[in-house]
C-alpha positions as CSV (number, residue, x, y, z in Angstrom):
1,X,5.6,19.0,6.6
2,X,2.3,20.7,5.4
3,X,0.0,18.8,3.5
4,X,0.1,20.6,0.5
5,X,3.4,19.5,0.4
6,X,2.5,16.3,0.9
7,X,0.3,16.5,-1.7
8,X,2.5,17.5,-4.2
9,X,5.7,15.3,-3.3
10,X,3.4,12.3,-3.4
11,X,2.1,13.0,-6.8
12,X,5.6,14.2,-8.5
13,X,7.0,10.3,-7.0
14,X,3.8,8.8,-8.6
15,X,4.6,10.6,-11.5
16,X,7.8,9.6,-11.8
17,X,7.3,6.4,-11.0
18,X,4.8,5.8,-13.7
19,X,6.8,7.3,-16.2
20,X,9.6,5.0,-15.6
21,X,7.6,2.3,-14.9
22,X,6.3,2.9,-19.1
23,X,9.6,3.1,-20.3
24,X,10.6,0.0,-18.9
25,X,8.0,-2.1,-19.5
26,X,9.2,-1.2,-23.3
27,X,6.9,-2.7,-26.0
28,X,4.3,-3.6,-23.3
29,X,3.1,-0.7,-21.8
30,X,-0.5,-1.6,-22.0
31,X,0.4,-4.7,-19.8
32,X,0.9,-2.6,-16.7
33,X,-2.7,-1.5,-16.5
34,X,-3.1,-4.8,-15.2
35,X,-0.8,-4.2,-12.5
36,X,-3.0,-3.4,-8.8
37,X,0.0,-1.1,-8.1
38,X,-0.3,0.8,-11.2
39,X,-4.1,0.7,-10.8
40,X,-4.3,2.4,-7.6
41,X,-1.5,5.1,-8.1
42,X,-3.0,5.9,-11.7
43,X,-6.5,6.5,-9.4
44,X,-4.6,8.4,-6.5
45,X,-2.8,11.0,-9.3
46,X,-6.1,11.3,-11.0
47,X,-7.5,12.2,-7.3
48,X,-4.9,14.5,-6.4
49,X,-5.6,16.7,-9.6
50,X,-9.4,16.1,-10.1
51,X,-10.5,16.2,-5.9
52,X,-11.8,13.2,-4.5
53,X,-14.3,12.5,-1.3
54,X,-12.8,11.4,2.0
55,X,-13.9,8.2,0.9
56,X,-12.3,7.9,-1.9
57,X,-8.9,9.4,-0.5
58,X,-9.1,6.9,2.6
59,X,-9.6,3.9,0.2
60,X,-6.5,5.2,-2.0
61,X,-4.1,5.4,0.9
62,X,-5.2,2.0,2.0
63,X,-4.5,0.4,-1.1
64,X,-1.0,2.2,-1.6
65,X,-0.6,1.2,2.2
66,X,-1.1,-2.3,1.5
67,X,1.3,-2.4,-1.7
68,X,4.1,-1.1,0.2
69,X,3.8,-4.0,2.5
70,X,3.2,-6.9,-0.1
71,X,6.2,-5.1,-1.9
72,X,8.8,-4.9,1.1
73,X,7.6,-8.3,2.8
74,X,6.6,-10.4,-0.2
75,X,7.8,-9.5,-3.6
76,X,11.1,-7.5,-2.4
77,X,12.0,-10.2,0.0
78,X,14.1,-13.0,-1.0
79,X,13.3,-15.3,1.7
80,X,9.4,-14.8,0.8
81,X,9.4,-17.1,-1.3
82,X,7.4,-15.0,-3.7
83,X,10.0,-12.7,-4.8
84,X,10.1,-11.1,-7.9
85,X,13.2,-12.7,-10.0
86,X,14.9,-10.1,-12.3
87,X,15.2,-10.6,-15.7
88,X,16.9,-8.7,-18.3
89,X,13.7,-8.5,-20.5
90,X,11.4,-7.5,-17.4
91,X,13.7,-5.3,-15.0
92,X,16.8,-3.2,-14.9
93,X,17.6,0.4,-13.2
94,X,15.3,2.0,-14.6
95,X,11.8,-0.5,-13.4
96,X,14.0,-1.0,-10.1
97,X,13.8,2.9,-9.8
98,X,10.5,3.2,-10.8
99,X,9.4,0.3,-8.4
100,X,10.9,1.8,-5.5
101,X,9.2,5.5,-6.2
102,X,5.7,3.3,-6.5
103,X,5.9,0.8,-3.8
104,X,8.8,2.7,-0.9
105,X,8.3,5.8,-1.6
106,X,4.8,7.2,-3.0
107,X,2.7,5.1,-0.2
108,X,4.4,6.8,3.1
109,X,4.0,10.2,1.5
110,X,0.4,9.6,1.1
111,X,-0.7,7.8,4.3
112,X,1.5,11.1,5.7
113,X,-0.8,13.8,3.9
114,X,-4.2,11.6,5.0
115,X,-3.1,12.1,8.9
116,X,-2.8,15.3,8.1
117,X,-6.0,15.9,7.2
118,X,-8.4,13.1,8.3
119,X,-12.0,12.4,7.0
120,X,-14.2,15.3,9.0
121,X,-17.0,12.2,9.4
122,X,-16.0,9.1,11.3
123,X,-15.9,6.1,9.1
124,X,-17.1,3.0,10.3
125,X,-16.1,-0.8,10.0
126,X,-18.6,-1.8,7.2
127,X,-17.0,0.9,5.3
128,X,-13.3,-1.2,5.8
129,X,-15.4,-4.0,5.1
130,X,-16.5,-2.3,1.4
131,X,-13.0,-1.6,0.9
132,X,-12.3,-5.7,-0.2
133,X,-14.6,-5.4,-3.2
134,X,-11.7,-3.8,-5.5
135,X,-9.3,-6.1,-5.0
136,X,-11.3,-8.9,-4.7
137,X,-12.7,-8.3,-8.1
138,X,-9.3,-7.3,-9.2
139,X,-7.8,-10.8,-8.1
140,X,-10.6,-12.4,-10.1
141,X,-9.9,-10.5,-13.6
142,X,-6.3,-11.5,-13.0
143,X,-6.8,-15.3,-12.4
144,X,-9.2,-15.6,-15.1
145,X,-7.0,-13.6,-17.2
146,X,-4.4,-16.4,-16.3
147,X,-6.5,-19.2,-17.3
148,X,-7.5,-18.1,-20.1
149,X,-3.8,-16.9,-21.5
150,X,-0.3,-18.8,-22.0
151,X,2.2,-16.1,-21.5
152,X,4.6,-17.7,-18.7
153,X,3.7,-14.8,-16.4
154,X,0.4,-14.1,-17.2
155,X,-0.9,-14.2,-13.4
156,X,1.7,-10.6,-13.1
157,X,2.4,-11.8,-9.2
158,X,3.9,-15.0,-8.2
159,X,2.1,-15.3,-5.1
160,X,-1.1,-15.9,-7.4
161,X,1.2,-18.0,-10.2
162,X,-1.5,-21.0,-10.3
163,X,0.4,-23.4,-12.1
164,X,3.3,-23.4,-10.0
165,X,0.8,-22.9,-6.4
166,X,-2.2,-24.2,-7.5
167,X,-5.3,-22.9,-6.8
168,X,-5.6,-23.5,-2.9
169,X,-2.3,-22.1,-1.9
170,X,-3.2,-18.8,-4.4
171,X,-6.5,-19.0,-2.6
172,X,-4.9,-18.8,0.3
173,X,-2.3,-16.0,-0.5
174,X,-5.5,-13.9,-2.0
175,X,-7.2,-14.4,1.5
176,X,-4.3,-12.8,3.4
177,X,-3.7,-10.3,0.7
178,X,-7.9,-9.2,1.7
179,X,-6.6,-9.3,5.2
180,X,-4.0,-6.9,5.3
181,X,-6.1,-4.6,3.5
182,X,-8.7,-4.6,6.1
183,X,-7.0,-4.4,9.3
184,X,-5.1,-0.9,7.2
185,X,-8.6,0.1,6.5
186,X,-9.6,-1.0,9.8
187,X,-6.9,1.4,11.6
188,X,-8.1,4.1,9.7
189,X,-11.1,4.0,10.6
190,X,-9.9,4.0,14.0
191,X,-8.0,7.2,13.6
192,X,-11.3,8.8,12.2
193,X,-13.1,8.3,15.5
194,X,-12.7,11.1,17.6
195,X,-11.0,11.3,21.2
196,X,-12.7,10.2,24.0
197,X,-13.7,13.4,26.5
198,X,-11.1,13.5,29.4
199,X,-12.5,12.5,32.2
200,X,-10.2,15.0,34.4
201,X,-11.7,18.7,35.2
202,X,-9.3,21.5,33.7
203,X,-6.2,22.1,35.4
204,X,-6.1,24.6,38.5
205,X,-5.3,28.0,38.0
């Protein structure tokens, strides 16, 4: 598959996913923008139609990388112990649908079209390393957004739910949530390094 159809399938399932994603959230959309899901893919469709850097696209497929992974192992996962109860008022077809597109679909088509066309510079570690300061900051808006509110799910995840965790044990969950994003953006900046020279001569004639 080419990458300008990678492209484009990726940004019709964001798309699409966002939409529905609105309409379920009903009279709440403005709650989503919250979300580090809805963050990222909001940033990724606005990249896909404005042009972004290498950079920017790396970062973008790391993040949609890493919430595929927190969605399938943690929040989708009923033996996670973090996963994300439905309610009538919060979920349905319609956010299950939209979820899927976001967190199944959307980030496999996008770390598809960045192999297809990898940074032309090779990035380097410090670069991964740069990568945490989103989320990290992110995390912090959200927990003090939790303190600082009383709607029961106020902290959006459960993982980082402090008064059912407390703060160590969200600590902690933060910490490997930082992790899995860097050893993502640590593999790609592995596939940005070029391949070693052979060391063999050129076959025989």
């Amino acid at each position: 598959m080419s990458g300008r159809v990678l492209r484009v399938s990726a940004g019709a399932v964001i798309a699409v996913g966002l939409a529905l994603s609105v309409i379920a959230a009903r009279d709440e959309p403005v709650e989503l923008l919250f979300y580090f899901t809805v963050q990222v893919d909001l940033a990724y469709l606005v990249a896909l139609l404005a042009g972004g850097g290498d950079r920017l696209r790396t970062a973008l497929t790391v993040y949609l990388v890493g919430t595929a992974l927190v969605f399938v192992l943690v929040l989708a996962n009923p033996w996670s112990g973090y996963a994300m109860v439905a309610t009538t008022d919060a979920r349905g077809p319609v956010s299950d649908a939209g979820n899927l597109l976001l967190h199944a679909v959307a980030p496999p088509l996008a770390a598809a079209e960045w192999l297809t066309r990898r940074p032309r510079a090779t990035l380097r570690p410090a670069y991964a390393v740069s990568l945490l300061g989103y989320p990290l900051v992110w995390i912090t808006v959200i927990l003090v957004r939790g303190a600082l509110g009383r709607d029961e799910d106020r902290y959006l995840y459960p993982f980082l739910d402090v008064p059912r965790l407390g703060y160590p044990t969200v600590v902690l969950n933060a910490l490997l949530f930082a992790l899995t994003l860097l050893l993502i953006a640590l593999t790609a900046v592995r596939l940005t390094r070029p391949d070693p020279p052979s060391l063999a001569g050129p076959a025989p004639r």
